[in-house]
mmCIF file as Biopython writes it, N, C-alpha, C and O atoms, coordinates in Angstrom:
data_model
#
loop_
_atom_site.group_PDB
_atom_site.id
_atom_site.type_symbol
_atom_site.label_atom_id
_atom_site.label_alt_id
_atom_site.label_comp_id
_atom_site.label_asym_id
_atom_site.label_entity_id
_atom_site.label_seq_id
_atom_site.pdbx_PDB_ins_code
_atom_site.Cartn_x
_atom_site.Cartn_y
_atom_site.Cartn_z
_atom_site.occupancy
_atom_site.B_iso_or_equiv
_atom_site.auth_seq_id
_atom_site.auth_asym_id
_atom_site.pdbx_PDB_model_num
ATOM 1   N N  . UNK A ? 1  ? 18.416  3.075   -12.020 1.0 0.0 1  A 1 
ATOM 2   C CA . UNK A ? 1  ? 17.628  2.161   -12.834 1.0 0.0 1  A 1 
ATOM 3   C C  . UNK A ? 1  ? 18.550  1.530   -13.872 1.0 0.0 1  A 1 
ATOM 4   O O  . UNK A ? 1  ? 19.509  2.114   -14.376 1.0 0.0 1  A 1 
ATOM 5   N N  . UNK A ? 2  ? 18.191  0.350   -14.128 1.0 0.0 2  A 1 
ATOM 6   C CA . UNK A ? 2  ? 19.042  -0.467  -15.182 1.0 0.0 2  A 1 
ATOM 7   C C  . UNK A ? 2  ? 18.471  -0.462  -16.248 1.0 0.0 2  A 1 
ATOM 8   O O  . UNK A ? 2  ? 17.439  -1.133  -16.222 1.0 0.0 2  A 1 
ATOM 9   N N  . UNK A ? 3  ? 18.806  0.249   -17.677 1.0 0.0 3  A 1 
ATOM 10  C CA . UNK A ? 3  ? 17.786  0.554   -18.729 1.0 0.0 3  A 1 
ATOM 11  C C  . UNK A ? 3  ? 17.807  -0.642  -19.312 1.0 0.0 3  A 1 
ATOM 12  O O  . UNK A ? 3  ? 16.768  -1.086  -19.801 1.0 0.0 3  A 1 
ATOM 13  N N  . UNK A ? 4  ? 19.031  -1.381  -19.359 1.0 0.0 4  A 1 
ATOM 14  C CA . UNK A ? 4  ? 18.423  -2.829  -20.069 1.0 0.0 4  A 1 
ATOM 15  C C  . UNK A ? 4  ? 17.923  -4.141  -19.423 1.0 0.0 4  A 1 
ATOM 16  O O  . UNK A ? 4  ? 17.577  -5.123  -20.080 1.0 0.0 4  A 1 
ATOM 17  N N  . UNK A ? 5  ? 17.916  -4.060  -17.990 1.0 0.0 5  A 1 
ATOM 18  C CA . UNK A ? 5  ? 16.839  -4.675  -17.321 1.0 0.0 5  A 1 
ATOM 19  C C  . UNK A ? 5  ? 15.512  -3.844  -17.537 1.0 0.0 5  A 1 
ATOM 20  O O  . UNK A ? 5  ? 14.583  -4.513  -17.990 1.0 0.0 5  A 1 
ATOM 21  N N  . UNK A ? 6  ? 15.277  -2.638  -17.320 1.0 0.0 6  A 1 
ATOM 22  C CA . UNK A ? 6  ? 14.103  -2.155  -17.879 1.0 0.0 6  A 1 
ATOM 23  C C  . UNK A ? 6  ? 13.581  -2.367  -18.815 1.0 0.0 6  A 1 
ATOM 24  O O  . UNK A ? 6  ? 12.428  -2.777  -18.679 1.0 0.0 6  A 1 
ATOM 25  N N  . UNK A ? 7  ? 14.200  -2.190  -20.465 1.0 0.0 7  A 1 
ATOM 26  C CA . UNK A ? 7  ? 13.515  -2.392  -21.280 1.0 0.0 7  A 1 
ATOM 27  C C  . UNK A ? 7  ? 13.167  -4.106  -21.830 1.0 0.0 7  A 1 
ATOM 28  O O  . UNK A ? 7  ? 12.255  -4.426  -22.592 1.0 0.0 7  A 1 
ATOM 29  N N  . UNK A ? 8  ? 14.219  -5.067  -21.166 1.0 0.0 8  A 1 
ATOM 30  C CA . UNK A ? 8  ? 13.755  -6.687  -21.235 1.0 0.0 8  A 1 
ATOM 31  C C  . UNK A ? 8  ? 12.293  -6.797  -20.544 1.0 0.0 8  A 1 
ATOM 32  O O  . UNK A ? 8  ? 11.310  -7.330  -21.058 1.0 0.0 8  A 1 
ATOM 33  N N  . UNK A ? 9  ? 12.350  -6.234  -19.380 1.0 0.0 9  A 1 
ATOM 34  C CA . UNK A ? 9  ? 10.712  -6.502  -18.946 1.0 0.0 9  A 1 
ATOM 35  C C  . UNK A ? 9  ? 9.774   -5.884  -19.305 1.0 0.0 9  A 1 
ATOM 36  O O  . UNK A ? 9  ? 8.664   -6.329  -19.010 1.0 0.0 9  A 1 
ATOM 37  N N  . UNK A ? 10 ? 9.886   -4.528  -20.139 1.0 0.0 10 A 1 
ATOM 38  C CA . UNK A ? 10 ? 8.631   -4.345  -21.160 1.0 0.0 10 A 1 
ATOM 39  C C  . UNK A ? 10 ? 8.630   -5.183  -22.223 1.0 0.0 10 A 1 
ATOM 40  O O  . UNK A ? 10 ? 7.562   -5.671  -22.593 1.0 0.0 10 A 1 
ATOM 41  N N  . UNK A ? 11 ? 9.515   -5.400  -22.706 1.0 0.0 11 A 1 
ATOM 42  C CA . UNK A ? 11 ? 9.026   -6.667  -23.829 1.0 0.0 11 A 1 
ATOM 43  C C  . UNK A ? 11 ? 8.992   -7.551  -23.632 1.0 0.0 11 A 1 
ATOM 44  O O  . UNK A ? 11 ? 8.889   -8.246  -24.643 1.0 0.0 11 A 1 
ATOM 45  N N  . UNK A ? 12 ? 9.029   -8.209  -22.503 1.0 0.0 12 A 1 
ATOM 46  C CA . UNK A ? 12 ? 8.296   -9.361  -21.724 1.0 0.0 12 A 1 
ATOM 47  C C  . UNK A ? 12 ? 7.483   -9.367  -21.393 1.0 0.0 12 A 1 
ATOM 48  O O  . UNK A ? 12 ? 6.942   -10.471 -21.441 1.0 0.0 12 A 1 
ATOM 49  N N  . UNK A ? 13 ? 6.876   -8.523  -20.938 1.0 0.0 13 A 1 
ATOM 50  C CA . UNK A ? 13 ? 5.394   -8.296  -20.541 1.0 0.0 13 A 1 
ATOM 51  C C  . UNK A ? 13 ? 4.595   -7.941  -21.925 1.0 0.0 13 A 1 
ATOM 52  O O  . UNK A ? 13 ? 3.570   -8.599  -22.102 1.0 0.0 13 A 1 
ATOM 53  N N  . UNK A ? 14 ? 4.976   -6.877  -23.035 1.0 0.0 14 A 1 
ATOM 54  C CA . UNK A ? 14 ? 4.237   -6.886  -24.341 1.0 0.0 14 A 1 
ATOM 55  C C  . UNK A ? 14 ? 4.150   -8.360  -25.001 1.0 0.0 14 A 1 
ATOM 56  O O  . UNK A ? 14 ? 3.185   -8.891  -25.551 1.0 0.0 14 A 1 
ATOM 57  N N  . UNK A ? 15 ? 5.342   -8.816  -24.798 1.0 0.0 15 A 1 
ATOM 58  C CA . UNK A ? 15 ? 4.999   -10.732 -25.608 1.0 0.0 15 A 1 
ATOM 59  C C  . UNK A ? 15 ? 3.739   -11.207 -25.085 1.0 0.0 15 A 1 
ATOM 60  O O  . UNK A ? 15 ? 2.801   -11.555 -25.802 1.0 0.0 15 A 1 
ATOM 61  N N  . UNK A ? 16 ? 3.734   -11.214 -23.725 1.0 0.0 16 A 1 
ATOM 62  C CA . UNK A ? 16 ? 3.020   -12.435 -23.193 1.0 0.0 16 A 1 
ATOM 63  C C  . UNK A ? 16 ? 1.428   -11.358 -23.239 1.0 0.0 16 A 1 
ATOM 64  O O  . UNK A ? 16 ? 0.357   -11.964 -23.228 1.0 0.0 16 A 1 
ATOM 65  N N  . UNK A ? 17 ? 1.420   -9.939  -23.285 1.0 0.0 17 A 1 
ATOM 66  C CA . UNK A ? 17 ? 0.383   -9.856  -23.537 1.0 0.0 17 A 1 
ATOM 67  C C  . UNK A ? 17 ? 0.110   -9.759  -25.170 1.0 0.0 17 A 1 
ATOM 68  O O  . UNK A ? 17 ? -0.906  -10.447 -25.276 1.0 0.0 17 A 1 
ATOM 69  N N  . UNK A ? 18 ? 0.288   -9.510  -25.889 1.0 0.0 18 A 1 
ATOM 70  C CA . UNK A ? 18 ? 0.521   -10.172 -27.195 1.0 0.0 18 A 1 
ATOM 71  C C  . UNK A ? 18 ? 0.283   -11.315 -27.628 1.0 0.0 18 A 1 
ATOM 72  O O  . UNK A ? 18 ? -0.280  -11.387 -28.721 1.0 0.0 18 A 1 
ATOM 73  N N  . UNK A ? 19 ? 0.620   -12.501 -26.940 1.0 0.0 19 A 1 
ATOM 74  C CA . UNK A ? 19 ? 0.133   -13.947 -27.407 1.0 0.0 19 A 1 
ATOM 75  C C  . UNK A ? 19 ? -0.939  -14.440 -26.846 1.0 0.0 19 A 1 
ATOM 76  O O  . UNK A ? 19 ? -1.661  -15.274 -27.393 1.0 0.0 19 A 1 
ATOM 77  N N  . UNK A ? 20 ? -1.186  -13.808 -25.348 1.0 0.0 20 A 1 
ATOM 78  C CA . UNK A ? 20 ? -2.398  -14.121 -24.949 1.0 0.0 20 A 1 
ATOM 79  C C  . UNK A ? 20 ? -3.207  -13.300 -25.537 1.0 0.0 20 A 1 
ATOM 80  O O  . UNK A ? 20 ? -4.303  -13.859 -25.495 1.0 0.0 20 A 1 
ATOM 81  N N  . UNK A ? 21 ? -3.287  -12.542 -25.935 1.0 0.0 21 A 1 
ATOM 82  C CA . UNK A ? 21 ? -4.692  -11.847 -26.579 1.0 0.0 21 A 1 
ATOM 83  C C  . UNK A ? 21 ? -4.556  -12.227 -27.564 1.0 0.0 21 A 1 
ATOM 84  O O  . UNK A ? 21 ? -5.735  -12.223 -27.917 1.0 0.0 21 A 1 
ATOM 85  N N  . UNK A ? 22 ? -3.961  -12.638 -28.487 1.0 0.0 22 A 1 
ATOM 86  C CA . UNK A ? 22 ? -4.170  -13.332 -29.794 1.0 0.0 22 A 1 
ATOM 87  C C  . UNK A ? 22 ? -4.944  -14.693 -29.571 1.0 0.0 22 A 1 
ATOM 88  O O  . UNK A ? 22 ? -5.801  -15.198 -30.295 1.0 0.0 22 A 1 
ATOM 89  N N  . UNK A ? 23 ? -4.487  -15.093 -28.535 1.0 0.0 23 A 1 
ATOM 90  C CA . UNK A ? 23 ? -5.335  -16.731 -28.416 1.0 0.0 23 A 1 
ATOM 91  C C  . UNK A ? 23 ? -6.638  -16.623 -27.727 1.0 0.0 23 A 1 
ATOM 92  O O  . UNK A ? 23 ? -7.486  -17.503 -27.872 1.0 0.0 23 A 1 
ATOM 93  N N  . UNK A ? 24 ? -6.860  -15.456 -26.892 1.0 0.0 24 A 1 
ATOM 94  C CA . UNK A ? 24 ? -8.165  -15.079 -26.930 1.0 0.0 24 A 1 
ATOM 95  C C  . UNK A ? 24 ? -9.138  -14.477 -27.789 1.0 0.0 24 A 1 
ATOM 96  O O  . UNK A ? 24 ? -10.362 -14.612 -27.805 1.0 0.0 24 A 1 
ATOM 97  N N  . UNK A ? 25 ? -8.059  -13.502 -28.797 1.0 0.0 25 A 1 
ATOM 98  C CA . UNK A ? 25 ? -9.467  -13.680 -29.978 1.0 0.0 25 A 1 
ATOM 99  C C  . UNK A ? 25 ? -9.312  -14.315 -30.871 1.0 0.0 25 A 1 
ATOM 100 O O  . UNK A ? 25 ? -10.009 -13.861 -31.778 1.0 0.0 25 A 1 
ATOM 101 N N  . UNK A ? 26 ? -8.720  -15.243 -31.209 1.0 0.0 26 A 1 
ATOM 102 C CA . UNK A ? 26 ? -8.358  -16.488 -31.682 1.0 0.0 26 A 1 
ATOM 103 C C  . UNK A ? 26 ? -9.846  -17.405 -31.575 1.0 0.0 26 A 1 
ATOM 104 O O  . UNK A ? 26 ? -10.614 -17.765 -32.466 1.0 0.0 26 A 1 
ATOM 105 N N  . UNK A ? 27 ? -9.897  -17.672 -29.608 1.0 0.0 27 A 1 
ATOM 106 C CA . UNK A ? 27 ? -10.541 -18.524 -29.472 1.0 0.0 27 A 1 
ATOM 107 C C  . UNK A ? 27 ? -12.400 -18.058 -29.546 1.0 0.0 27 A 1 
ATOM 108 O O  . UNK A ? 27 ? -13.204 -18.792 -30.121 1.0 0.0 27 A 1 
ATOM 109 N N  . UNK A ? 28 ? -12.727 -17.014 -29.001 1.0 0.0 28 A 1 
ATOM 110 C CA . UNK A ? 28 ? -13.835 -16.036 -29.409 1.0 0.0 28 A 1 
ATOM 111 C C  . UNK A ? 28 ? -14.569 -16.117 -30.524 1.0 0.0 28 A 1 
ATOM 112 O O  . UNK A ? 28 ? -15.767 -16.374 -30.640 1.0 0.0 28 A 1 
ATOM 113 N N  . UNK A ? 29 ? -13.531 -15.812 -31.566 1.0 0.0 29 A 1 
ATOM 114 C CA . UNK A ? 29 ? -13.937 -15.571 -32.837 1.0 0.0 29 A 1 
ATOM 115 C C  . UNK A ? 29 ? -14.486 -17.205 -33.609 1.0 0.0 29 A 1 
ATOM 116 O O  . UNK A ? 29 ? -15.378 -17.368 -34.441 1.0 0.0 29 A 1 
ATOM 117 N N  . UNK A ? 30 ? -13.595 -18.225 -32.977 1.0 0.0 30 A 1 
ATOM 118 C CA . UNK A ? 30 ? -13.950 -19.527 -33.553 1.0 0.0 30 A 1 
ATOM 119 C C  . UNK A ? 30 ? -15.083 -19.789 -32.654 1.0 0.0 30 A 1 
ATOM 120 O O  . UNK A ? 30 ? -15.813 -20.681 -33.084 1.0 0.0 30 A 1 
ATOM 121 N N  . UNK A ? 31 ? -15.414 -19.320 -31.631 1.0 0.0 31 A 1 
ATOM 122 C CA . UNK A ? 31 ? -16.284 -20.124 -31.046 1.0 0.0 31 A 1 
ATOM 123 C C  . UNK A ? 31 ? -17.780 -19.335 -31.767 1.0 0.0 31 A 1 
ATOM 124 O O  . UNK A ? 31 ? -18.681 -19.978 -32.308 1.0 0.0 31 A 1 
ATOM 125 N N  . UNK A ? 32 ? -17.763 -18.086 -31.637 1.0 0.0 32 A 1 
ATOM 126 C CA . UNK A ? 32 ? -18.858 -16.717 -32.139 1.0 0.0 32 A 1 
ATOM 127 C C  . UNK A ? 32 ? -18.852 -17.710 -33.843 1.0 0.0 32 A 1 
ATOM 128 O O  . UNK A ? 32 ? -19.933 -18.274 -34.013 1.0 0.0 32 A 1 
ATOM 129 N N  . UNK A ? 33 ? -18.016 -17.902 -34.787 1.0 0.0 33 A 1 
ATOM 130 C CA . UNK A ? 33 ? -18.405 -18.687 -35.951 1.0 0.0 33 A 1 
ATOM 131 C C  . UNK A ? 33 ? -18.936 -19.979 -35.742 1.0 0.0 33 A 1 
ATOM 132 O O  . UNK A ? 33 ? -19.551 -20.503 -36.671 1.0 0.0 33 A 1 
ATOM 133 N N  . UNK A ? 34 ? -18.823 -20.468 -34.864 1.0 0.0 34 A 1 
ATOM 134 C CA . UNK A ? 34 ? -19.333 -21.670 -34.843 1.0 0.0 34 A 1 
ATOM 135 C C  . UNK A ? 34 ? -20.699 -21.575 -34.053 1.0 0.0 34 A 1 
ATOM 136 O O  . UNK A ? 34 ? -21.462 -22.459 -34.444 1.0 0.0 34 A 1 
ATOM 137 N N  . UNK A ? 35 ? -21.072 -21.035 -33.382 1.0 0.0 35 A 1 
ATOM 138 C CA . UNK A ? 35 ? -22.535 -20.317 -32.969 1.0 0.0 35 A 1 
ATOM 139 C C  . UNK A ? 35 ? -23.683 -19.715 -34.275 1.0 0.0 35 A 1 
ATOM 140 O O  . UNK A ? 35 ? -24.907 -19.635 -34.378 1.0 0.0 35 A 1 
ATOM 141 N N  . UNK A ? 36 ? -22.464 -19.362 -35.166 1.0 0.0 36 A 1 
ATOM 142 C CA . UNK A ? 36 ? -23.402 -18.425 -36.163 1.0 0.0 36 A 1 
ATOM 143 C C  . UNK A ? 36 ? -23.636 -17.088 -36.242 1.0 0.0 36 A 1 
ATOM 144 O O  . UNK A ? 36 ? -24.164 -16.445 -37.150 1.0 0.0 36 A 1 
ATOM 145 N N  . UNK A ? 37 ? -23.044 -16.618 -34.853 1.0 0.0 37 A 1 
ATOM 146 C CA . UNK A ? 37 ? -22.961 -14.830 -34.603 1.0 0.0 37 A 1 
ATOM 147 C C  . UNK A ? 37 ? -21.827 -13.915 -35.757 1.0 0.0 37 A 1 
ATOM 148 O O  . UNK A ? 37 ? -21.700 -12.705 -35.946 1.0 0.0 37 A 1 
ATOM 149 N N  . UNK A ? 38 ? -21.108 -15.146 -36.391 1.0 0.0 38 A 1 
ATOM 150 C CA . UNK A ? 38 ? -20.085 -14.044 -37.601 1.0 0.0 38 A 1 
ATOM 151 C C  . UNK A ? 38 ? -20.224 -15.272 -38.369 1.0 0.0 38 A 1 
ATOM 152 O O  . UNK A ? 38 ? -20.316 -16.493 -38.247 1.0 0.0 38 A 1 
ATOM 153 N N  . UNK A ? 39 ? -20.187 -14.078 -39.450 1.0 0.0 39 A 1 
ATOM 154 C CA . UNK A ? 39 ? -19.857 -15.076 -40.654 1.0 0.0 39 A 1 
ATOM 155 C C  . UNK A ? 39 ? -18.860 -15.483 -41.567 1.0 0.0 39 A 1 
ATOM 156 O O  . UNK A ? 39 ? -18.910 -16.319 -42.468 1.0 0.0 39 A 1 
ATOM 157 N N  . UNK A ? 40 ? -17.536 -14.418 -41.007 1.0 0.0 40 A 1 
ATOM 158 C CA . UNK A ? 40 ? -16.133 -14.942 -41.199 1.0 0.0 40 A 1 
ATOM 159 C C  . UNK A ? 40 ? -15.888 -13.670 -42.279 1.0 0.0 40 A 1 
ATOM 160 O O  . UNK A ? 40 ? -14.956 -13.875 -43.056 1.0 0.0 40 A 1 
ATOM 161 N N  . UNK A ? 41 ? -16.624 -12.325 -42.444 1.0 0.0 41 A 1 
ATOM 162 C CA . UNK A ? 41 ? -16.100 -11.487 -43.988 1.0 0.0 41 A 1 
ATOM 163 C C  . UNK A ? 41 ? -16.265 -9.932  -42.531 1.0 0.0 41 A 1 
ATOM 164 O O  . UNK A ? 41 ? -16.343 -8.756  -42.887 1.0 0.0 41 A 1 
ATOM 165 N N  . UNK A ? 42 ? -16.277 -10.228 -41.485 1.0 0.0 42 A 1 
ATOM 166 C CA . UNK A ? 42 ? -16.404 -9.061  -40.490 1.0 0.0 42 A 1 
ATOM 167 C C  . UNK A ? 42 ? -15.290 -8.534  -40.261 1.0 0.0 42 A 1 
ATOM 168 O O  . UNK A ? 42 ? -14.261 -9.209  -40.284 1.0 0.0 42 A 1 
ATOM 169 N N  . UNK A ? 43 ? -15.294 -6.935  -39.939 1.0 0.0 43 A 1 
ATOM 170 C CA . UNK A ? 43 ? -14.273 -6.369  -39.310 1.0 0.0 43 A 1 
ATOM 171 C C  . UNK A ? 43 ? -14.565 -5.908  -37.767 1.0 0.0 43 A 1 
ATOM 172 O O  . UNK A ? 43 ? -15.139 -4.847  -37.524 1.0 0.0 43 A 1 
ATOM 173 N N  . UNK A ? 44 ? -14.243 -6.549  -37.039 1.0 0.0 44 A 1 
ATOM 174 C CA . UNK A ? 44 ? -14.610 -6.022  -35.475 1.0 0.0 44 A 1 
ATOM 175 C C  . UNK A ? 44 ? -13.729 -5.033  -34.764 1.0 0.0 44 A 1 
ATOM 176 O O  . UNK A ? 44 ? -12.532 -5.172  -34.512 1.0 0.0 44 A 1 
ATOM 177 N N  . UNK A ? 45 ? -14.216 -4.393  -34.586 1.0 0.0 45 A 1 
ATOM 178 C CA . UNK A ? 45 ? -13.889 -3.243  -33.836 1.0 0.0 45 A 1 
ATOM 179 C C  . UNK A ? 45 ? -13.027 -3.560  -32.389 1.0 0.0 45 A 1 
ATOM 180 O O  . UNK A ? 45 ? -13.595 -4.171  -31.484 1.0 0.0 45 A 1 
ATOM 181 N N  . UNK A ? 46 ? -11.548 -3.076  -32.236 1.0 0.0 46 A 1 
ATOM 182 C CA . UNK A ? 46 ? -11.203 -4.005  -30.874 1.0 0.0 46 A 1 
ATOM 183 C C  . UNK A ? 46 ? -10.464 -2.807  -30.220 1.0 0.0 46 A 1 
ATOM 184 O O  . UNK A ? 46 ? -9.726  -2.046  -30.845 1.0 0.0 46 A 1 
ATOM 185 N N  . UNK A ? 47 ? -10.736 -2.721  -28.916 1.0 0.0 47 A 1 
ATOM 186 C CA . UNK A ? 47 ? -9.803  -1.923  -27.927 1.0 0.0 47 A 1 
ATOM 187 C C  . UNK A ? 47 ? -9.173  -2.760  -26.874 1.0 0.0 47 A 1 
ATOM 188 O O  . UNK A ? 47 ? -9.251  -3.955  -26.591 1.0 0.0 47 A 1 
ATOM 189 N N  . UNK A ? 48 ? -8.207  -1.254  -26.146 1.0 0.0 48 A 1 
ATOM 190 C CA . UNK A ? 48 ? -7.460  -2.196  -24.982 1.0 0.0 48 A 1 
ATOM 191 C C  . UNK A ? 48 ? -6.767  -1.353  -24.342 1.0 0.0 48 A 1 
ATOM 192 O O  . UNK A ? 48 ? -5.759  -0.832  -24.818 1.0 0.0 48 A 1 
ATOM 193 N N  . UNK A ? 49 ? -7.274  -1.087  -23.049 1.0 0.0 49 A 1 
ATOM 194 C CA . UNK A ? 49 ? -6.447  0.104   -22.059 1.0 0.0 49 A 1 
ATOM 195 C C  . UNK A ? 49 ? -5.261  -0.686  -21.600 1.0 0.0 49 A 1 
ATOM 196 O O  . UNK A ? 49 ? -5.230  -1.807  -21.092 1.0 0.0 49 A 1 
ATOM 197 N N  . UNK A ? 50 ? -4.094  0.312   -21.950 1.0 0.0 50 A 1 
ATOM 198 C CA . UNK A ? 50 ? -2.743  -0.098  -20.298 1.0 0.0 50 A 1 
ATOM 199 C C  . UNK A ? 50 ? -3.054  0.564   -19.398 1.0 0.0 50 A 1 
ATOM 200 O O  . UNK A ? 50 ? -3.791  1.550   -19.431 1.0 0.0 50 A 1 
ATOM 201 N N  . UNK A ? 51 ? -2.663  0.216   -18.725 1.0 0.0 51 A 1 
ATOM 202 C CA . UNK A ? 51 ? -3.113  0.356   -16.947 1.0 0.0 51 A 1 
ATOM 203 C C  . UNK A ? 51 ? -2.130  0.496   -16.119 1.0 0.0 51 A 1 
ATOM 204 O O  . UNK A ? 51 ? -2.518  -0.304  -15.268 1.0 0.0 51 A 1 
ATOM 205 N N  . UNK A ? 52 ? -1.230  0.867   -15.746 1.0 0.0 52 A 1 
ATOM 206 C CA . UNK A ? 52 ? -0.186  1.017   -14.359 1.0 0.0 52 A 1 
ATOM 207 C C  . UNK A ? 52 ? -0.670  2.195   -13.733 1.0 0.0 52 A 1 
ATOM 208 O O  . UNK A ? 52 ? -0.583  3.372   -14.085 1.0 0.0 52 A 1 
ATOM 209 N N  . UNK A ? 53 ? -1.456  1.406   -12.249 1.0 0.0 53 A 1 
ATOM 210 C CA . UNK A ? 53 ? -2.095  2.225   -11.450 1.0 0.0 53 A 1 
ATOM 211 C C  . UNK A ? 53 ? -1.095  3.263   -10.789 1.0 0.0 53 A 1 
ATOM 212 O O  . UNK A ? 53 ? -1.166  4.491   -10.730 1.0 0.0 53 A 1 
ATOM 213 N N  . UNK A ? 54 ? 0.127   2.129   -10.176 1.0 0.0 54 A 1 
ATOM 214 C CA . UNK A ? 54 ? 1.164   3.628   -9.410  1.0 0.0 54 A 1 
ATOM 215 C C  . UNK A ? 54 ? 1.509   4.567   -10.561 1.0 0.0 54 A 1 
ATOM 216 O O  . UNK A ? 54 ? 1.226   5.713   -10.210 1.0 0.0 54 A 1 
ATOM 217 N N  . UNK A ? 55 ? 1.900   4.543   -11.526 1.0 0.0 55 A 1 
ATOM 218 C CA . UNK A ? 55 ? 2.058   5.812   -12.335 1.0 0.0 55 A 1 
ATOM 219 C C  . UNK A ? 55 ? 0.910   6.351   -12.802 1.0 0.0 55 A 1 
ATOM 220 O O  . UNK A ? 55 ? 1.048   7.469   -13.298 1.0 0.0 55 A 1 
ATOM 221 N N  . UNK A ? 56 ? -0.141  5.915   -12.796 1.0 0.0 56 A 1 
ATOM 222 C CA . UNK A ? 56 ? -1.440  6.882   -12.916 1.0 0.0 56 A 1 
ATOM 223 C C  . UNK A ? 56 ? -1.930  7.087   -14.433 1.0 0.0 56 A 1 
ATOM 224 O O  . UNK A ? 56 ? -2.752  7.948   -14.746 1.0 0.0 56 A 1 
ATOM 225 N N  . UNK A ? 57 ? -1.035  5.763   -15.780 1.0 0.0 57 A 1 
ATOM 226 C CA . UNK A ? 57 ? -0.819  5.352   -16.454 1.0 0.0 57 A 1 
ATOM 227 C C  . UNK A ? 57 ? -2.386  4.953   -17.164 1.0 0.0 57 A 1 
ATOM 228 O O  . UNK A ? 57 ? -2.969  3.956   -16.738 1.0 0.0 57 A 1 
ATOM 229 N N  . UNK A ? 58 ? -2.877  5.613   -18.026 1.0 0.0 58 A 1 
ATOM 230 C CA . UNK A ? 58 ? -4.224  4.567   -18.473 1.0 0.0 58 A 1 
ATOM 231 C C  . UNK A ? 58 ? -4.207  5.125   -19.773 1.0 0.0 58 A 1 
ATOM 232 O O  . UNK A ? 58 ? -4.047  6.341   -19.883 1.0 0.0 58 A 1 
ATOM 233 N N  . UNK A ? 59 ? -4.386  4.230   -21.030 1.0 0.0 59 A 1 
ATOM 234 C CA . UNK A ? 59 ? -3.932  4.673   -22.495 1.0 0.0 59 A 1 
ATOM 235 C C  . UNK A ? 59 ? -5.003  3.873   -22.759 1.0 0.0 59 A 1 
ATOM 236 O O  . UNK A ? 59 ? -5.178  2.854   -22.090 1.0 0.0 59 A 1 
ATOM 237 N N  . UNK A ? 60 ? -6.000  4.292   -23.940 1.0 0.0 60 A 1 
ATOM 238 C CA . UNK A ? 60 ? -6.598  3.380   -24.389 1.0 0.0 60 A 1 
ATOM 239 C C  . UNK A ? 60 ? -5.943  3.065   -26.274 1.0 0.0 60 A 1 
ATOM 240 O O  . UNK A ? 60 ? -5.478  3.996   -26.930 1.0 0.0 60 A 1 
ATOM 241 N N  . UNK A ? 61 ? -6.015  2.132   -26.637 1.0 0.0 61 A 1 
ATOM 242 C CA . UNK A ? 61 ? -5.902  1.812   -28.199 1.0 0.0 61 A 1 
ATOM 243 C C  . UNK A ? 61 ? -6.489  1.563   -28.455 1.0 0.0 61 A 1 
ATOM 244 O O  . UNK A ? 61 ? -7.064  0.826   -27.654 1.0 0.0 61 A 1 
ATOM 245 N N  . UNK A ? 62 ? -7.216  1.753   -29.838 1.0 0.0 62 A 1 
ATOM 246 C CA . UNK A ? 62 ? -8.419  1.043   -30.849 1.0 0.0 62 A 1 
ATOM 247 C C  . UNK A ? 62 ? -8.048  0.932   -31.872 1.0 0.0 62 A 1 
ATOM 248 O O  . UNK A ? 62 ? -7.096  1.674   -32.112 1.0 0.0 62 A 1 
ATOM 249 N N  . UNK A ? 63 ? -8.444  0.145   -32.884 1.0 0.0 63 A 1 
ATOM 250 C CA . UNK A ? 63 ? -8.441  -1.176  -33.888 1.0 0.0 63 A 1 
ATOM 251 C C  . UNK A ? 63 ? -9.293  -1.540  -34.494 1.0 0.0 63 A 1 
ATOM 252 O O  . UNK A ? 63 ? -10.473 -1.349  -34.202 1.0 0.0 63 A 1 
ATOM 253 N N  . UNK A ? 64 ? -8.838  -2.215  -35.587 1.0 0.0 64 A 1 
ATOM 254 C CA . UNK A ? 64 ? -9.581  -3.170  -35.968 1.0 0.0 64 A 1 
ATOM 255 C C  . UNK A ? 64 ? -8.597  -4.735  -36.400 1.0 0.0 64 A 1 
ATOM 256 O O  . UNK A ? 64 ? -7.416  -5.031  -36.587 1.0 0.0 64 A 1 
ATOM 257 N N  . UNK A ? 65 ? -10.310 -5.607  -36.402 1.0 0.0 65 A 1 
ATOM 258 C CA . UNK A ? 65 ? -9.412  -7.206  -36.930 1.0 0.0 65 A 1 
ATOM 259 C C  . UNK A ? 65 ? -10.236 -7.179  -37.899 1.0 0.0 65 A 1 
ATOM 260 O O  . UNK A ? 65 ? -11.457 -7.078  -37.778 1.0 0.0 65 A 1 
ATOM 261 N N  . UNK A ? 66 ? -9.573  -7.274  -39.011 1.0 0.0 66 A 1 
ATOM 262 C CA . UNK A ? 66 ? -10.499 -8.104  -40.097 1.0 0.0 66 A 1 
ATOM 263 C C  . UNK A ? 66 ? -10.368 -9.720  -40.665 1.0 0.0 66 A 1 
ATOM 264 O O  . UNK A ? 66 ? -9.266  -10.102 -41.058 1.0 0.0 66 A 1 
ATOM 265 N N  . UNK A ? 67 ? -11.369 -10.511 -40.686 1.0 0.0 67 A 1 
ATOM 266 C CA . UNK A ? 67 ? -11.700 -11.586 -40.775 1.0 0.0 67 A 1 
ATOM 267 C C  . UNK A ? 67 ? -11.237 -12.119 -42.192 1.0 0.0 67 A 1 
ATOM 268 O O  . UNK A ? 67 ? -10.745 -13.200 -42.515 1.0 0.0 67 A 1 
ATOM 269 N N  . UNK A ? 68 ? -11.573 -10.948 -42.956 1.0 0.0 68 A 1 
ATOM 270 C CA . UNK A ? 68 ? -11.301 -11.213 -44.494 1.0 0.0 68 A 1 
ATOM 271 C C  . UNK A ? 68 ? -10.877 -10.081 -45.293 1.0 0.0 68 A 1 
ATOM 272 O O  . UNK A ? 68 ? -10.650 -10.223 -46.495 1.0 0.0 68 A 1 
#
């Protein structure tokens, strides 16, 4: 195994999941305020399993975002 080809593609893969989930609750959260479902002073509660099925890999994390 090549550890620094290894470790470039975990943090290639953490970026891009990293920016895409930011622009998804990015986009969520503006759309849920603009509905009227938040009112912008909330802390929402957020999770997110990794997953690598061949290693048998499943982690969950929990969180929070606060609005304000």
């Amino acid at each position: 195994m090549d550890q620094e080809a290894f470790n470039m593609s975990i943090r290639k893969f953490l970026k891009m999941v990293g920016v895409n989930s930011q622009r998804e609750i990015e986009q969520a959260v503006h759309q849920a305020l603009g509905a009227a479902k938040l009112r912008g002073e909330e802390t929402l509660a957020a999770r997110v399993t990794l997953e690598i099925p061949t290693l048998g890999l499943r982690v969950p994390f929990e969180g929070e975002i606060k609005l304000k």
